[in-house]
TORNU-594657 format. One record per residue: residue in one letter; y, x, z of N, C-alpha, C, O, CB in turn. Coordinates in steps of 0.001 Angstrom, whole numbers, plus 524288, in hexadecimal, padded with zeros to 5 digits. Glycine has a CB too. Example, Ala and Ser with C-alpha at 12.3 -4.5 7.8 and 13.67 -1.06 7.14 Angstrom:
! residues 2
A7E9C68338681E787EE6C8300C81E787F31C8339081E787F3098379C821117EE8782C2C82356
S7F7368323281BA87FBDC8356681BE48001E8326481EBE804728346181F677FDAA837048165D
This chain:
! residues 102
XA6F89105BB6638AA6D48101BF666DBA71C40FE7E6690DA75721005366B8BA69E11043366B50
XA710C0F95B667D4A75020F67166B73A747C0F582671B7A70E40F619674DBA75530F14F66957
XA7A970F3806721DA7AB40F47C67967A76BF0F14367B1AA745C0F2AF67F06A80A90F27467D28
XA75100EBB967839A70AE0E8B667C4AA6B950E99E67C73A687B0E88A67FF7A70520E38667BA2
XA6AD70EBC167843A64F90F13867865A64CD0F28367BACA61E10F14267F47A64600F67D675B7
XA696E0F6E767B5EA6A1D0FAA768016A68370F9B86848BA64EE0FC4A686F0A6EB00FB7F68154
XA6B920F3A568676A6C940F2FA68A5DA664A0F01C68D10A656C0F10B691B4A71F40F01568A11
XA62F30ED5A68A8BA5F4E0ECBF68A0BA5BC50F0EB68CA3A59680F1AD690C2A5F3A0EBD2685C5
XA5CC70F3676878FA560F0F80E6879FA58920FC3B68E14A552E0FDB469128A55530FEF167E3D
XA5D790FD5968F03A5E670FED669420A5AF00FB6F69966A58330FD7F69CC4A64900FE266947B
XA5C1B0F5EB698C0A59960F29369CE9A54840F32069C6BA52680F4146A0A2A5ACD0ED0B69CCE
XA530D0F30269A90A4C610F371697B3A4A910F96369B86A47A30F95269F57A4C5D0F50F68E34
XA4CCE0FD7869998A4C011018A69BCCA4CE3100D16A271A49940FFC16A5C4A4F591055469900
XA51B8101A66A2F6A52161005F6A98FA4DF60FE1F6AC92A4BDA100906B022A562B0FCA26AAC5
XA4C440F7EF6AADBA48E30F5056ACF0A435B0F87C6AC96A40340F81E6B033A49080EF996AA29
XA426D0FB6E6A8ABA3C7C0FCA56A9F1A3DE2104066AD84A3A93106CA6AFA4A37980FCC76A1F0
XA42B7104EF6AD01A425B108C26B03FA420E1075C6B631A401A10A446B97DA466310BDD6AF1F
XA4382104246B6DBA43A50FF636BB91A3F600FF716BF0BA3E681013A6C366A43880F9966B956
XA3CDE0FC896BB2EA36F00FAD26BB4FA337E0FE166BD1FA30BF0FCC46C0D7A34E70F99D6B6A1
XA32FE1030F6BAC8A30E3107916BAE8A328A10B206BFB4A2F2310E666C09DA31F6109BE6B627
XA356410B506C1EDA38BD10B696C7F4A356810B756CA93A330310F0F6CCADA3C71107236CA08
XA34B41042F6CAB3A3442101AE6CE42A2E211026D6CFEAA2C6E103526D453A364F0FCB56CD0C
XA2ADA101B76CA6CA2599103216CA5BA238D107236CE1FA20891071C6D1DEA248E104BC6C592
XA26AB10AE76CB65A242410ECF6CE4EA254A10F326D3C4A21D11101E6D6F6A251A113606CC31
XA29E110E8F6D4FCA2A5810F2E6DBFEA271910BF86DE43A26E01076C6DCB5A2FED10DB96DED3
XA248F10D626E198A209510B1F6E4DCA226E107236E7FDA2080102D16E8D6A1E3510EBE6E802
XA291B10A706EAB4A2A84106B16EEE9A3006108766EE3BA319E10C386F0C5A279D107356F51E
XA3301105FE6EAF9A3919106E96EA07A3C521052A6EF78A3FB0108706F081A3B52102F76E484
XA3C3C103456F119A3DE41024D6F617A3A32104956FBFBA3BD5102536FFE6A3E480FC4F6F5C6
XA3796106DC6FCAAA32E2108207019EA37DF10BE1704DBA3B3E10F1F703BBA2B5910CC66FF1A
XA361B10977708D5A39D810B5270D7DA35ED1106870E35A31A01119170C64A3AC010680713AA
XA3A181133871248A37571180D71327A32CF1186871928A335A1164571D6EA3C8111C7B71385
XA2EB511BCD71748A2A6F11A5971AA3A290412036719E4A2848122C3715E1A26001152B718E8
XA28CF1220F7211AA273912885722C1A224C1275372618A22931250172A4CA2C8012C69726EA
XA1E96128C172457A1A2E12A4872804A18B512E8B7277BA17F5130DF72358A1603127AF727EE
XA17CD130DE72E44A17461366872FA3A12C71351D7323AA1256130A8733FAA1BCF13989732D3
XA0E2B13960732F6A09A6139D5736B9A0C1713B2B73A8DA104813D5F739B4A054613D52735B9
XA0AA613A7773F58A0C4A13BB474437A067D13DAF7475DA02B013F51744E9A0F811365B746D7
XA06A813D3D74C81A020713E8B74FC69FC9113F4674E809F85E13CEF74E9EA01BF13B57752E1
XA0001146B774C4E9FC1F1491A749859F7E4148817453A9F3E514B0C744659FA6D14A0D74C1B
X9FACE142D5741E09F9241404973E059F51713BB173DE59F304139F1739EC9F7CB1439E73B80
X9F45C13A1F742B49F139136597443D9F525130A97440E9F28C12CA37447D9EEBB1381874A14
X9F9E313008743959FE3C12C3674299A01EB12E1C73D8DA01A61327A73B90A01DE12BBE7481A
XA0591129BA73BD3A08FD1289A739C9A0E2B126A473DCAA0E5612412741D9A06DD1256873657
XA120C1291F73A96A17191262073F0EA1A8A1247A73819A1BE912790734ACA1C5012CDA745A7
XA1AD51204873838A1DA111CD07340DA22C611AA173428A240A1175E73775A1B06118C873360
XA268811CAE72FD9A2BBA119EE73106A2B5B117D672D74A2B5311A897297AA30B611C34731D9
XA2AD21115472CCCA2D5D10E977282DA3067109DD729D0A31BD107FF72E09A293E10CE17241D
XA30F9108A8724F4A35671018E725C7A38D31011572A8BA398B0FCA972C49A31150FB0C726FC
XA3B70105E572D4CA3C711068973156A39011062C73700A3B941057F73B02A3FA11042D730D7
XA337C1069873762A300D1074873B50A2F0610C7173A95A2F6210EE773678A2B8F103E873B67
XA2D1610EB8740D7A2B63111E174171A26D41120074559A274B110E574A01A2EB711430741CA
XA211F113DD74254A1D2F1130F7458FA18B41168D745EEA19C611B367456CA1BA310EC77449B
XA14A01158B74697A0F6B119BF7475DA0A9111824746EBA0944114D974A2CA0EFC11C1874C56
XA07731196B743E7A03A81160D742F99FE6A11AF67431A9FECA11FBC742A2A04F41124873CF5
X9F9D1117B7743E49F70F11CCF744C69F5DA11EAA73F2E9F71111B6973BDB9F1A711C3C74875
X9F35B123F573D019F0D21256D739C99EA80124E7738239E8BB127A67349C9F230128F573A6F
X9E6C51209973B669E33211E7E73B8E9E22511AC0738779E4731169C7394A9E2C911DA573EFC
X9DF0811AFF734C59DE381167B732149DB0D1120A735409D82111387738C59DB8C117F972D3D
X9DB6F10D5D7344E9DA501096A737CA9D3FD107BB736549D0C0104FA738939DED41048E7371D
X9D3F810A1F732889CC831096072F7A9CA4710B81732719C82C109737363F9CA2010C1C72986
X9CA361123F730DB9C5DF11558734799C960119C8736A89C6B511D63738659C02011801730DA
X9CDA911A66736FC9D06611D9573A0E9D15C122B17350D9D3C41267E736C09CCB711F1D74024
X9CFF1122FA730109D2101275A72E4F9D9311270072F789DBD11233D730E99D014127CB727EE
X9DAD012C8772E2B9E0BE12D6872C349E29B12A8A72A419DF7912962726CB9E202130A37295B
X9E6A61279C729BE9E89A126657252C9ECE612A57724779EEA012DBD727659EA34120DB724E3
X9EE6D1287971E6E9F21212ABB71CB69F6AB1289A719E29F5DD124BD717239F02812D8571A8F
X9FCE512B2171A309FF00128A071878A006B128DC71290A00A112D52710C8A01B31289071B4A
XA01531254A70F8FA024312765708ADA08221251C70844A09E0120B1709099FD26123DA702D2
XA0A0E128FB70708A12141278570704A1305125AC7026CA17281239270127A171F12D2D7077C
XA0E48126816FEEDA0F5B124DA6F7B1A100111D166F865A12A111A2A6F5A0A07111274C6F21F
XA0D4011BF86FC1EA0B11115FD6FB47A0CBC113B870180A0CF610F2D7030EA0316115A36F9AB
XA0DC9118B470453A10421159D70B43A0BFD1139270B85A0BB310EED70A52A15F61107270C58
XA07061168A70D44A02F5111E270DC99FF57115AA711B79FDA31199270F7D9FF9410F4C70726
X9FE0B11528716B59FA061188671A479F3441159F7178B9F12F1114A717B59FB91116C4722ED
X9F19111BF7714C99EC62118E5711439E89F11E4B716DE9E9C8121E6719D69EBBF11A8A70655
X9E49B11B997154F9DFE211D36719DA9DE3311F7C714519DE6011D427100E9DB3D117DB71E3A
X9DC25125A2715C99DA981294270F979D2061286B710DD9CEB812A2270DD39DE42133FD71037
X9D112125F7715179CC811252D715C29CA3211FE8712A59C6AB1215F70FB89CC0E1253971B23
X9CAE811B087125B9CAC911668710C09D06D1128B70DAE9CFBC10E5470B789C8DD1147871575
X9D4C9114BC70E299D727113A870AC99D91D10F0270DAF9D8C510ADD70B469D4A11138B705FB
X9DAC310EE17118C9DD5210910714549E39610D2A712519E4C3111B9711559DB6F106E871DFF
X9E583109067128F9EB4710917711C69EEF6105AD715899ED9E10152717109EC341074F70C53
X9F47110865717189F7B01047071B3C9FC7B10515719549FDB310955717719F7AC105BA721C2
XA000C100DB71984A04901019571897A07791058171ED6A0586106F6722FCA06C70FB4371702
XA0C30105DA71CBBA0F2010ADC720E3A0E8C1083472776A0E8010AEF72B6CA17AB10BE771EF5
XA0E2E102E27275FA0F451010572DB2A08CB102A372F44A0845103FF733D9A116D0F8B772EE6
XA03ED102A372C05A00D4102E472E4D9FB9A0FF8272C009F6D80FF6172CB0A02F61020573298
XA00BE0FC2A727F69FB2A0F521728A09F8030F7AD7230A9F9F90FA2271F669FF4F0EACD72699
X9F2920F61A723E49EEFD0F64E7208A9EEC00F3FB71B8F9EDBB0EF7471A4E9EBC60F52272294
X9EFC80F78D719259F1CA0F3AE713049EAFE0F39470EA59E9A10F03C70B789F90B0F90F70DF0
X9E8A80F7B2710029E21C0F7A670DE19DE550FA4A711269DEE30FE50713B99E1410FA977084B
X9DA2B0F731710969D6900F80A713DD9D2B00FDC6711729D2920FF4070CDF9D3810F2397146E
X9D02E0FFE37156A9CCE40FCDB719189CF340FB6371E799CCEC0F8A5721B39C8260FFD671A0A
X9D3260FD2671EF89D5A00FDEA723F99D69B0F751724FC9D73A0F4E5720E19DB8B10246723B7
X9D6C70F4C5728E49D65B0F01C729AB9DC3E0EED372EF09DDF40EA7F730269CF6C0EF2C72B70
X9DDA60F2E77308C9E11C0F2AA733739E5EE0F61E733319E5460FA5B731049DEFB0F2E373731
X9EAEA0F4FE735229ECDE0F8CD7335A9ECD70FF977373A9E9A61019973A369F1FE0F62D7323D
X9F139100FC7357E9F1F2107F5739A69F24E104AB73E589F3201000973F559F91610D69738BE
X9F13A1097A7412C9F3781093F747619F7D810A0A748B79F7FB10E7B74A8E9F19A10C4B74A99
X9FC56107E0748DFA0140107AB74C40A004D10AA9751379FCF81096375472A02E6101D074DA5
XA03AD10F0B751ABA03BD112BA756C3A07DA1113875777A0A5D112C175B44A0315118C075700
């Protein structure tokens, strides 16, 4: 095989190993984000993007639990399926408002 083959079918490779990286990581760059239940599991206490805060564990629909999912960083309500990003805000309904800030 000559060197510009070579050198070729190498780039070729790289780029789709690349590619394939990138795909799959969800969030190649995602800063780090700890949420712990606190008061006796009725709250969250949240460290991200450098904040630190508390939000209640009440969903803003009908008051089930929510819960947190670390796969997707996303507080989903396991009753109706509202979803919030980590500060709180309502990213799908039914929930129409976001968490409660304690």
């Amino acid at each position: 095989m000559d060197a510009k083959l070579f050198y070729l079918l190498s780039l070729i490779l790289f780029f789709t190993i690349a590619l394939i990286y990138v795909n799959d990581s969800k969030e190649p760059f995602k800063s780090n984000i700890i949420v712990k239940e606190i008061m006796n599991g009725n709250a969250f206490k949240v460290l991200a993007n450098g904040k630190n805060f508390k939000l209640s564990r009440k969903c803003p629909h009908q008051g089930c639990n929510v819960d947190w999912d670390s796969n997707t960083n996303k507080f989903v309500c396991p009753c109706h399926k509202s979803m919030f990003d980590v500060n709180g805000k309502v990213l799908q309904g039914p929930a129409t408002t976001n968490m409660k800030l304690l």
